[in-house]
DOMIRO-86807 format. One line per 2 residues: for each residue x, y, z of C-alpha. Coordinates in nm, 2 decimals. Layout:
% residues N
X:Y:Z | ...
This chain:
% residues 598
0.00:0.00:0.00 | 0.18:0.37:0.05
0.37:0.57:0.30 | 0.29:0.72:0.60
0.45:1.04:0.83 | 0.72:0.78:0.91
0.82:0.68:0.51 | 0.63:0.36:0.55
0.48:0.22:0.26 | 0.12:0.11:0.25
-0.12:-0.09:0.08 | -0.25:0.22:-0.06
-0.13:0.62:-0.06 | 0.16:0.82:0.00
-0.12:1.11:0.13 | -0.16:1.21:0.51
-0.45:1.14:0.70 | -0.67:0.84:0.87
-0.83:0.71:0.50 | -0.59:0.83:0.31
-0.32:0.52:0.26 | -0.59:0.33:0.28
-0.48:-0.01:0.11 | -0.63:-0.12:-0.20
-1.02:-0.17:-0.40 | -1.21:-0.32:-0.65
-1.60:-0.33:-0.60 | -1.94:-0.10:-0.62
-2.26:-0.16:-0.65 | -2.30:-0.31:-1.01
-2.21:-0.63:-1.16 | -1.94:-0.81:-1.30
-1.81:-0.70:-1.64 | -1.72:-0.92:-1.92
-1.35:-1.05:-1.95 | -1.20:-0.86:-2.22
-1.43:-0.60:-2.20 | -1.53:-0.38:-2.52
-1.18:-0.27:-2.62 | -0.79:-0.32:-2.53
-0.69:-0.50:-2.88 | -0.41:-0.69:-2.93
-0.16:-0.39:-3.12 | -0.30:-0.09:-3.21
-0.35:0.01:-2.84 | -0.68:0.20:-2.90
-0.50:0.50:-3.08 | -0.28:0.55:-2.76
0.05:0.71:-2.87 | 0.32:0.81:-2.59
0.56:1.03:-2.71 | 0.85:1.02:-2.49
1.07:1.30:-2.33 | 1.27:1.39:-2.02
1.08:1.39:-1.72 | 1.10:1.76:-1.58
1.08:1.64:-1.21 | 1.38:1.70:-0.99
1.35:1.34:-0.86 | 1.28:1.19:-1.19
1.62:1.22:-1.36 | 1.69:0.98:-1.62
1.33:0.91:-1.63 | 1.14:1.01:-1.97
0.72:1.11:-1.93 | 0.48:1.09:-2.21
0.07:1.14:-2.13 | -0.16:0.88:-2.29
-0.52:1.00:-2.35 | -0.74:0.69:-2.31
-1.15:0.67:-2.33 | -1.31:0.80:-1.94
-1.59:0.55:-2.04 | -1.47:0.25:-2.21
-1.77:0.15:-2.33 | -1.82:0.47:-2.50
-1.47:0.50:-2.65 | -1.61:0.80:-2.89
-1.75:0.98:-2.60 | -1.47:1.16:-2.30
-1.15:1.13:-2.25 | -0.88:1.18:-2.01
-0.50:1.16:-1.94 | -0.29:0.96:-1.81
0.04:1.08:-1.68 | 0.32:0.80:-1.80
0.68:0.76:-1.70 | 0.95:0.51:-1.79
1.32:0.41:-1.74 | 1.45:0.21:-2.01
1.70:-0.11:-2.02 | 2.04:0.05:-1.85
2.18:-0.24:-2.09 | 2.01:-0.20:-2.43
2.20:-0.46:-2.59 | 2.00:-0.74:-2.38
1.69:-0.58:-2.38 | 1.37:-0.82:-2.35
1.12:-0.59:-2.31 | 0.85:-0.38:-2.10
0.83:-0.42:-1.76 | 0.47:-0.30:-1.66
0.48:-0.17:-1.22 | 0.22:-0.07:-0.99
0.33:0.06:-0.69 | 0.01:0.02:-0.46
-0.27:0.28:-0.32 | -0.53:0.31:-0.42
-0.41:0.61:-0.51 | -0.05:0.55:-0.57
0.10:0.81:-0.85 | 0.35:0.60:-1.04
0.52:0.89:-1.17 | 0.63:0.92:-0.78
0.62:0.54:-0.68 | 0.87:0.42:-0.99
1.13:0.68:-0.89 | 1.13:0.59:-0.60
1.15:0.26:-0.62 | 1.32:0.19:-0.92
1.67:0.06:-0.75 | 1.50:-0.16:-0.55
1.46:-0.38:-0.87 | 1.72:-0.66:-0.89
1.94:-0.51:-1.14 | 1.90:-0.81:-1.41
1.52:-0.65:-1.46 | 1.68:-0.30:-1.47
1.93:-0.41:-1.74 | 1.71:-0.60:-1.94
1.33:-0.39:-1.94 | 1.24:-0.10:-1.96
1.04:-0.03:-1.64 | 0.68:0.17:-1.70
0.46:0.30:-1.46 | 0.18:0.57:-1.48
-0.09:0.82:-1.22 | -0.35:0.59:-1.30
-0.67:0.74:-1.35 | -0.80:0.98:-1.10
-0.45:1.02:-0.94 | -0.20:1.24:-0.95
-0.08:1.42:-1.24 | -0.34:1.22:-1.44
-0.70:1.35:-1.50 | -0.74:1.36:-1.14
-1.04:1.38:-0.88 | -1.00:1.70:-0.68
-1.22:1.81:-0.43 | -1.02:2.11:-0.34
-0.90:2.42:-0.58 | -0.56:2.43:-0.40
-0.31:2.20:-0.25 | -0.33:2.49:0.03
-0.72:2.41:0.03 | -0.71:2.08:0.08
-0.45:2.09:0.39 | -0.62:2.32:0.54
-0.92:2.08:0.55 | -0.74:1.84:0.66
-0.53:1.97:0.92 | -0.71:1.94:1.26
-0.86:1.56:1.15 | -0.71:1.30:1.36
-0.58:1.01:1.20 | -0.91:0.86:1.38
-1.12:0.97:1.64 | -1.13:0.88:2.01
-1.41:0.96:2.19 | -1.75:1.02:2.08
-1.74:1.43:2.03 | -1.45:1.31:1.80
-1.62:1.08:1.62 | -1.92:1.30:1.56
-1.66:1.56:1.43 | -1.49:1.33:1.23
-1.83:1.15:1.10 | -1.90:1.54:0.99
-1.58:1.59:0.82 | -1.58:1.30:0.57
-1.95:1.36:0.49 | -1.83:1.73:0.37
-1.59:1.62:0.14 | -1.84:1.36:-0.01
-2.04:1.65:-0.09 | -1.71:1.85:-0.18
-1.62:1.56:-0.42 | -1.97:1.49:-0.61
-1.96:1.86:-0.68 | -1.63:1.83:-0.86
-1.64:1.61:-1.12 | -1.92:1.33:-1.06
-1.87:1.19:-1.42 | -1.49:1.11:-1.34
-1.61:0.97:-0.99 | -1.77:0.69:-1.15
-1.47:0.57:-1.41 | -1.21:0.53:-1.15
-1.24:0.16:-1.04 | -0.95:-0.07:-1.10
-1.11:-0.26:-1.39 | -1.09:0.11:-1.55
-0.73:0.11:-1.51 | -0.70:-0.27:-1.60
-0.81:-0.14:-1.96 | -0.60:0.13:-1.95
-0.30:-0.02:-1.86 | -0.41:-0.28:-2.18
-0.39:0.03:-2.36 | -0.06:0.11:-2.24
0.05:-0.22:-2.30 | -0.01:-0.21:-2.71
0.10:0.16:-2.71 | 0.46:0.01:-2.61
0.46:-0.23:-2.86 | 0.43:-0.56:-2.61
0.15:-0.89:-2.73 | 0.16:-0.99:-2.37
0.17:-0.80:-2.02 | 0.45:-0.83:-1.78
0.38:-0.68:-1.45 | 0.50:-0.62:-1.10
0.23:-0.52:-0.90 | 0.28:-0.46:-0.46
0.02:-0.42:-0.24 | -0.29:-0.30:-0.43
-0.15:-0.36:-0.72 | -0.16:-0.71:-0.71
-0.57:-0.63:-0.70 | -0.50:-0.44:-1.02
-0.31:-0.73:-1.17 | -0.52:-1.01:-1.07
-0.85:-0.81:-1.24 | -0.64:-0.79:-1.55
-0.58:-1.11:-1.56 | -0.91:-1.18:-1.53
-1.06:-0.93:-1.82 | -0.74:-0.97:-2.04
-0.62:-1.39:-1.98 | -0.49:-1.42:-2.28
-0.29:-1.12:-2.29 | -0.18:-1.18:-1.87
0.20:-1.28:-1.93 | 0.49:-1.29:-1.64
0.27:-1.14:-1.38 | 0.44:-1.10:-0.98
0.17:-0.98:-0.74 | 0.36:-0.89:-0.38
0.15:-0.84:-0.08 | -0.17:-0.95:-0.17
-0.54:-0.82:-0.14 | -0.75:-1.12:-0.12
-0.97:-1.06:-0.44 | -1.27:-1.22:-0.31
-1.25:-1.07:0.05 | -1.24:-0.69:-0.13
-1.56:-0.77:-0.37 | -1.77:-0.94:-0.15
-1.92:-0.81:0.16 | -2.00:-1.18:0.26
-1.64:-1.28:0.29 | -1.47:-1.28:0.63
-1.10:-1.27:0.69 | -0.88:-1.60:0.78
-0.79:-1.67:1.11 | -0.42:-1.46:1.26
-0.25:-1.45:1.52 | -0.35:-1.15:1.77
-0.10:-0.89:1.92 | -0.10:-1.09:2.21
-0.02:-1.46:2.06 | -0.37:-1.58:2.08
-0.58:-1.73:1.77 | -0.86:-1.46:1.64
-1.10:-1.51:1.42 | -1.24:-1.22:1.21
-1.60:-1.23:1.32 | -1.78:-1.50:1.06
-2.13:-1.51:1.08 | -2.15:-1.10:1.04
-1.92:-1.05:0.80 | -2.21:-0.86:0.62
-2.14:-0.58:0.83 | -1.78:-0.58:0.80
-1.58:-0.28:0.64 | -1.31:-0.35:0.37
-1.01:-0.36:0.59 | -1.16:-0.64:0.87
-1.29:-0.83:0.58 | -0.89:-0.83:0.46
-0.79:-0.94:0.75 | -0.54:-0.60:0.82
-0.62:-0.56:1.15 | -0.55:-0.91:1.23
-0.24:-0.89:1.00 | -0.12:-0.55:1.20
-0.14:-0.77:1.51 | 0.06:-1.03:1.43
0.30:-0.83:1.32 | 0.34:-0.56:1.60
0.37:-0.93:1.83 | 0.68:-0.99:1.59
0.81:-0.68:1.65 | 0.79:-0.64:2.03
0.91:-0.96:2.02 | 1.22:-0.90:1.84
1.31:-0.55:2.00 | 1.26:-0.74:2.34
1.55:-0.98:2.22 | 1.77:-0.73:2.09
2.01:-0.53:2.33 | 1.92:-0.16:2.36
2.13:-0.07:2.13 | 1.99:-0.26:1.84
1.61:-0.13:1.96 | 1.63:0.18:2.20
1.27:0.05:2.31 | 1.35:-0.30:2.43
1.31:-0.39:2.79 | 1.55:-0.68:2.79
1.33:-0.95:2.74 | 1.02:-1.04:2.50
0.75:-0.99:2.81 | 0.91:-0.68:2.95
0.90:-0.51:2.62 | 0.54:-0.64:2.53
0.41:-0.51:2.88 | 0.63:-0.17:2.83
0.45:-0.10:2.52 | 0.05:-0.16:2.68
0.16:0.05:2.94 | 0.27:0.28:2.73
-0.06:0.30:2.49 | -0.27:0.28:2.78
-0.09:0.60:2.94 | -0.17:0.75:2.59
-0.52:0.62:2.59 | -0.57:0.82:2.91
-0.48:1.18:2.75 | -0.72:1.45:2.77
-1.03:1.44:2.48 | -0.92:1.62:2.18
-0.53:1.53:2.23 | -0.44:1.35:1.90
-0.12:1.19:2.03 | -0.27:0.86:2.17
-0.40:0.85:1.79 | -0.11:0.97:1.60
0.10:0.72:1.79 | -0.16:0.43:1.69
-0.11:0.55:1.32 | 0.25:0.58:1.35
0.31:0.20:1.48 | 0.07:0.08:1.22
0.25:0.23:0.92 | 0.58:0.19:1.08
0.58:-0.18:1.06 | 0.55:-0.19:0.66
0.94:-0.18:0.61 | 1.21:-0.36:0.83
1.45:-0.14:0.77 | 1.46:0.12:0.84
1.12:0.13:0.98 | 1.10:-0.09:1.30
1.42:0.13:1.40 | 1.17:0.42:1.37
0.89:0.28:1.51 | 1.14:0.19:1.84
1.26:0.54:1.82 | 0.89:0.68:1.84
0.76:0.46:2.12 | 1.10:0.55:2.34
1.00:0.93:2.29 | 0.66:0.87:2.42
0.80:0.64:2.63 | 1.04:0.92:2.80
0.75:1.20:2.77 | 0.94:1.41:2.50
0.66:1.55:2.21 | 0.61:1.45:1.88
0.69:1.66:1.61 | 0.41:1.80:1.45
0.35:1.67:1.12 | 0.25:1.98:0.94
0.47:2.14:0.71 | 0.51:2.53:0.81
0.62:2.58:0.39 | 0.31:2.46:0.30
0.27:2.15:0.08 | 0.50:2.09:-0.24
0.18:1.90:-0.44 | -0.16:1.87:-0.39
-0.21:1.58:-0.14 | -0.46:1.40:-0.30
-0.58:1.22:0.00 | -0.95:1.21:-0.16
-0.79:1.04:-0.42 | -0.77:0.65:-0.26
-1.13:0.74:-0.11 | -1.26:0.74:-0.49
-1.14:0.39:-0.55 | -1.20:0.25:-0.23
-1.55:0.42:-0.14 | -1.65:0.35:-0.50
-1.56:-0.03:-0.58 | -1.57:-0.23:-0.23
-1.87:-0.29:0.02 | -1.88:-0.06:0.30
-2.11:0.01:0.60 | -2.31:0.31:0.47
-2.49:0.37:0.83 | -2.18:0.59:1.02
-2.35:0.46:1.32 | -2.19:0.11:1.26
-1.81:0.22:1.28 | -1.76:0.27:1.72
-1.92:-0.08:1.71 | -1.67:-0.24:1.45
-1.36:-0.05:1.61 | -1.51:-0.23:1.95
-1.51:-0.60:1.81 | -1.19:-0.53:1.63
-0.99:-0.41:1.89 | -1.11:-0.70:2.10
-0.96:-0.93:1.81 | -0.66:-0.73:1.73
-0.55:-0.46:1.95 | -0.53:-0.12:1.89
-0.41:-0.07:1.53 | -0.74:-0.24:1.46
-0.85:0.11:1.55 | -0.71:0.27:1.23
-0.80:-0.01:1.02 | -1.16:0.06:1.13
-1.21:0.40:1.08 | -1.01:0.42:0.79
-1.35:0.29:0.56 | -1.57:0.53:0.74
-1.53:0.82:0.46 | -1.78:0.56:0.25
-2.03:0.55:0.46 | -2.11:0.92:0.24
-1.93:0.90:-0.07 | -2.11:0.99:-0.37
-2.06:0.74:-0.60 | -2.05:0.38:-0.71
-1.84:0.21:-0.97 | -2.01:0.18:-1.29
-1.81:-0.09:-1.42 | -1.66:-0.30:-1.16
-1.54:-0.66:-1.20 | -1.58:-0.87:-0.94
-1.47:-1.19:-1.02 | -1.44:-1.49:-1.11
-1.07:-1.51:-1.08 | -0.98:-1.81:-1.22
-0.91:-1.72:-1.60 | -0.71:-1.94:-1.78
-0.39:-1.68:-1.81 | -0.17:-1.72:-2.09
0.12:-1.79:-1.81 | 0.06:-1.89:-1.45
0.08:-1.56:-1.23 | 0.37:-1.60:-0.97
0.23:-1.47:-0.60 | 0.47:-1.37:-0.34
0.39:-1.29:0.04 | 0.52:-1.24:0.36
0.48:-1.45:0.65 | 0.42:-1.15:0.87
0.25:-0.88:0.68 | 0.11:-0.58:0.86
-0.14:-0.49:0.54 | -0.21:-0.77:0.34
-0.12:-1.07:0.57 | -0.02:-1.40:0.43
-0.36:-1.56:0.47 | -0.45:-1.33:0.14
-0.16:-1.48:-0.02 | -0.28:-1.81:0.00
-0.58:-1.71:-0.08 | -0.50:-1.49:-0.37
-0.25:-1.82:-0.49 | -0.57:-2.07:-0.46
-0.82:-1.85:-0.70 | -0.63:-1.76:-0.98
-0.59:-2.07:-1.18 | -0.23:-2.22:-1.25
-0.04:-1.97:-0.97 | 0.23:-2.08:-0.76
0.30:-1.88:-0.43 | 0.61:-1.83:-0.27
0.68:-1.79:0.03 | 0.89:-1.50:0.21
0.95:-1.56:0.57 | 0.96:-1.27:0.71
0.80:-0.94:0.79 | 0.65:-0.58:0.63
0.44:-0.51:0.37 | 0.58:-0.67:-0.02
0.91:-0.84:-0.05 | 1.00:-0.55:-0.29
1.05:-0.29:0.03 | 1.18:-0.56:0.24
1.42:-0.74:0.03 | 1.55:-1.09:-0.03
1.79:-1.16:-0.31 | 1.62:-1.52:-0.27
1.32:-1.38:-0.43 | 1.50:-1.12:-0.65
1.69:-1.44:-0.81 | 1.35:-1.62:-0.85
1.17:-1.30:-1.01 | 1.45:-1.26:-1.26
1.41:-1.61:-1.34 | 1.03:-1.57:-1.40
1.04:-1.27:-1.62 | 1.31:-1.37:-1.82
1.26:-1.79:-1.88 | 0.86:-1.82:-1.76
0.99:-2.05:-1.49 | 0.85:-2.08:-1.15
0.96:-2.13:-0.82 | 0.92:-2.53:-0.71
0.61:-2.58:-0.49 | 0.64:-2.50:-0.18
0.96:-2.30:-0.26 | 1.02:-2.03:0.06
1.26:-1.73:0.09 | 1.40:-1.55:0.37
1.46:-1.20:0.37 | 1.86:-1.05:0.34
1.82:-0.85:0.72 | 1.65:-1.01:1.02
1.46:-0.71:1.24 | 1.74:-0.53:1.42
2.03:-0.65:1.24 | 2.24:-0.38:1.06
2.50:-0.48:0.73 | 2.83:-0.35:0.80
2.92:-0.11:0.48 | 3.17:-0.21:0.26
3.20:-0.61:0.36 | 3.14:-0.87:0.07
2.86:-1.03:0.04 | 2.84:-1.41:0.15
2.77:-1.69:-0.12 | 2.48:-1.74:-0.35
2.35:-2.05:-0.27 | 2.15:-2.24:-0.52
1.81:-2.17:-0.41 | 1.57:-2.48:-0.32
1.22:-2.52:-0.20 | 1.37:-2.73:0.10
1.57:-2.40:0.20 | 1.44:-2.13:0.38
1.77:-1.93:0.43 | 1.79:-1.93:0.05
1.97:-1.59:0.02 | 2.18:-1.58:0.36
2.53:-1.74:0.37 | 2.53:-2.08:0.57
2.54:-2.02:0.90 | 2.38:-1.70:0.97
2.05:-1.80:1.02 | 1.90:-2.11:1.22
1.84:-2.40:1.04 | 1.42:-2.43:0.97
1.23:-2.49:1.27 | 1.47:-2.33:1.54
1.22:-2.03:1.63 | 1.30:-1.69:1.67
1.51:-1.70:1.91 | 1.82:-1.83:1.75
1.81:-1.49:1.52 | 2.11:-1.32:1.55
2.14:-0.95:1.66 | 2.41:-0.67:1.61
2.61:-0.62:1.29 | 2.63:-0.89:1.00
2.74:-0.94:0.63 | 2.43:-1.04:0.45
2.39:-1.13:0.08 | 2.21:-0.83:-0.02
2.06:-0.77:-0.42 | 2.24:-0.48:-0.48
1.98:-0.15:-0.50 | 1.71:-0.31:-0.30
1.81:-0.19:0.07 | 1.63:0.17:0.17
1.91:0.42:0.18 | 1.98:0.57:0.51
1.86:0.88:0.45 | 1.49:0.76:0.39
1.47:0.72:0.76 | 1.27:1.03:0.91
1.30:1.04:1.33 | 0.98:1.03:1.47
């Protein structure tokens, strides 16, 4: 999904704010859609021409934009039309060049003309050298033809400058309740046309367009967090053009059409089986139904775990032991709990934690750092910018996906009830995950095209599906589950923790991606991964990397030189801690300098 005040990237947006970096979507109100739908041919691409030329972006050097004006309704292809904002970085080694690489970097809401950029070196280099990597704003988003509720980026921040991330209280939910009900009405007033052509089988035609505009018969794609949504809908519409397709961190198709389906069984902050609530599932919102809450849970357990084992100078919050730190930390959040109505730190430090545990490194580091200061009773810096906002923020942006496509609870009066059952299940995050749907309960609009489902097309390559163990977003249950309904798919494993195995890397599955997109061959069944960096383990700069060890569905260390993790079975607590060589894919670790302190 996207990124959060502490560079944490999320199922959904980069945009501030409780429902903005959301997650993912795909549902409304109306039917399925026909696979193939009424255009997308095989090579003229629909009269979509990109004519390529330096992006003009400070952080887009060596990038080159084009805009691609596609149909708003694609059943009326003579009627409206809009732009799309495109960018690529083609092969750094020409002379092997094997294609177009196709990326979606998550949301909804995610602008690929920022995503890509950012992201690009995190590619194992054999798919930088050999494809030219595309992404694009899909529709709605961005620099695209865009839904903007707001006439200034100044506007907009204003609005949203005194809303928690969510409310505690009820005076603060009535407030909040109030808030998202005026920007529904802000939105359908803007451009209720564009409101209802935004859904992701939309931009599954689109990016068929895109497709024959480059020249490519068959799709290949790397699609993270919502994206793998996006990719499994065109796999669906388009089988027979779906080539090498890598979905990381997966939405559970099903679970985000269907208000009927209930999330698998996690684990809960506290160790403890939970179940999502089957048997009113029809009153779930989108996030319980996905199982995030549950999936937040399970992860923050990993991480209090792992800071308790490390020495305070690998995790500044660690209490010496796994049970000192967990009690530490509900201390801590019940200290917060107990803050005066109105004081948003209780719920900025809820958001915080949540988005903090979507990258290893360097987010559990910032995450540690942020519950210490609350911890010592230093404040938080306020997240406002005093210059005022570079872009607009586009936080309304993932609401018109989200609201549009998937089931929500339309009566506000249902959301203190949910946030009740889910933090019994999951804890507090479960808060966020909650209230983070509520903005539907007023939007405007309903998809008018939505596919939702079947998702069992017979692709013209099995997709390959990758997932963490220990995913805070999109937890590994809707990996499975995304792996068992499309047909042919083969999932593979990552054990390990965040959100995607591109922002928490494993040269394991770098090695087996490479292979994928270049031969068509997948992983063996059953074939698992572990990532480069345990939690709280730093590389020492400038020492070699350790072997490359053929990788094997038997091994789980595939990636690590011998020795440095425990053999399979040994449990957590054999991880090592302190400074290590790993075997790293060069360009996927996060730089140091995309840590922000708390």
């Amino acid at each position: 999904m996207s990124r959060t005040a502490t560079a944490t990237r999320i199922p959904l947006t980069r945009a501030a704010g409780a429902a903005a970096g959301a997650l993912v979507l795909l549902l409304g109100a109306a039917g399925p859609v026909a696979a193939g739908g009424p255009v997308g041919g095989g090579g003229g691409g629909g009269g979509v021409v990109l004519r390529w030329q330096d992006c003009r972006g400070v952080t887009q050097t060596g990038f080159e934009c084009a805009v691609a004006n596609v149909p708003l309704d694609h059943a009326r292809p003579g009627d409206r039309t809009i732009e799309l904002a495109v960018i690529r970085h083609r092969a750094a080694a020409p002379e092997k060049r094997a294609g177009t690489l196709f990326f979606n970097p998550g949301g909804p809401g995610g602008p690929g003309t920022v995503g890509l950029p950012e992201l690009y070196d995190k590619f194992p280099d054999d798919l930088r050298d050999r494809y030219d990597i595309v992404s694009w704003d899909p529709r709605g988003v961005g620099e695209s033809t865009a839904v903007r509720c707001f006439g200034t980026a100044e506007e907009a921040t204003d609005w949203q400058a005194d809303l928690p991330p969510f409310p505690v209280g009820e005076r603060a939910q009535q407030a909040y309740i109030a808030a998202y009900a005026d920007l529904a009405e802000r939105c359908e007033q803007s451009d209720p046309q564009l409101l209802r052509h935004v859904s992701t089988a939309d931009t599954a035609r689109d990016l068929d367009l895109l497709r024959a505009a480059v020249g490519e018969e068959q799709l290949h794609y790397w699609g993270v967090s919502y994206g793998t949504l996006l990719g499994a809908t065109y796999a669906n519409l388009f089988p027979e053009r779906a080539g090498r397709l890598v979905l990381d961190g997966n939405v559970d198709p099903s679970a985000w059409v269907d208000e009927r389906v209930a999330a698998a069984p996690a684990r809960t902050a506290d160790g403890a089986r939970a179940t999502s609530g089957a048997g009113a599932s029809a009153a779930l919102n989108t996030f319980l139904r996905l199982g995030s809450h549950l999936g937040s849970a399970d992860t923050l357990a990993q991480f209090l775990d792992h800071c308790g084992r490390a020495p305070v100078t690998g995790c500044v919050f660690s209490a010496g032991s796994p049970a000192a730190t967990r009690d530490k930390y509900d201390t801590l959040m019940a200290r917060l709990a107990r803050r005066p109505a109105g004081d948003p730190t209780y719920a900025r430090a809820v958001s915080e934690v949540r988005g903090g545990l979507y990258t290893v490194h360097p987010g559990w580091a910032g995450v540690a750092d942020l519950l210490q200061t609350l911890w010592s009773g230093r404040p938080l810096i306020p997240l406002s910018d005093p210059a005022g906002p570079t872009r607009y923020p586009g936080f309304e942006q993932s609401l018109a996906v989200l609201c549009a496509e998937s089931p929500n609870p339309r009566s506000p009066r249902l959301y203190p009830e949910l946030e009740e059952r889910a933090v019994a299940q999951a804890g507090a995050l479960a808060r966020w995950w909650v209230w983070a749907n509520e903005p539907c309960a007023a939007w405007p609009a309903r998809a008018a095209a939505p596919y939702t489902g079947p998702w069992d097309g017979a692709t013209a390559h099995p997709v390959l599906v990758v997932n963490t163990t220990h995913d805070p977003s999109t937890p590994y249950a809707a990996g499975v589950s995304m792996a068992g309904q499309l047909r042919d798919a083969r999932l593979l494993t990552v054990d390990g923790y965040g959100h995607t195995a591109l922002d928490n890397p494993s040269a394991c599955v770098g090695r087996y991606a490479v292979r994928y997109f270049l031969t068509g061959a997948l992983p063996p069944e059953n074939a698992r991964c572990a990532q480069d960096l345990p939690p709280f383990v730093e590389r020492i700069p400038g020492t070699p990397p350790g072997p490359d060890p053929e990788v094997t569905p038997e091994s789980a260390t595939a990636g690590a030189p011998a020795g440095l993790l425990p053999p399979a079975g040994a449990g957590d607590a054999a991880l090592p801690y302190g400074r290590r060589p790993l075997d790293v894919v060069a360009g996927l670790l996060l730089p140091e300098d995309r840590r922000t302190a708390p």
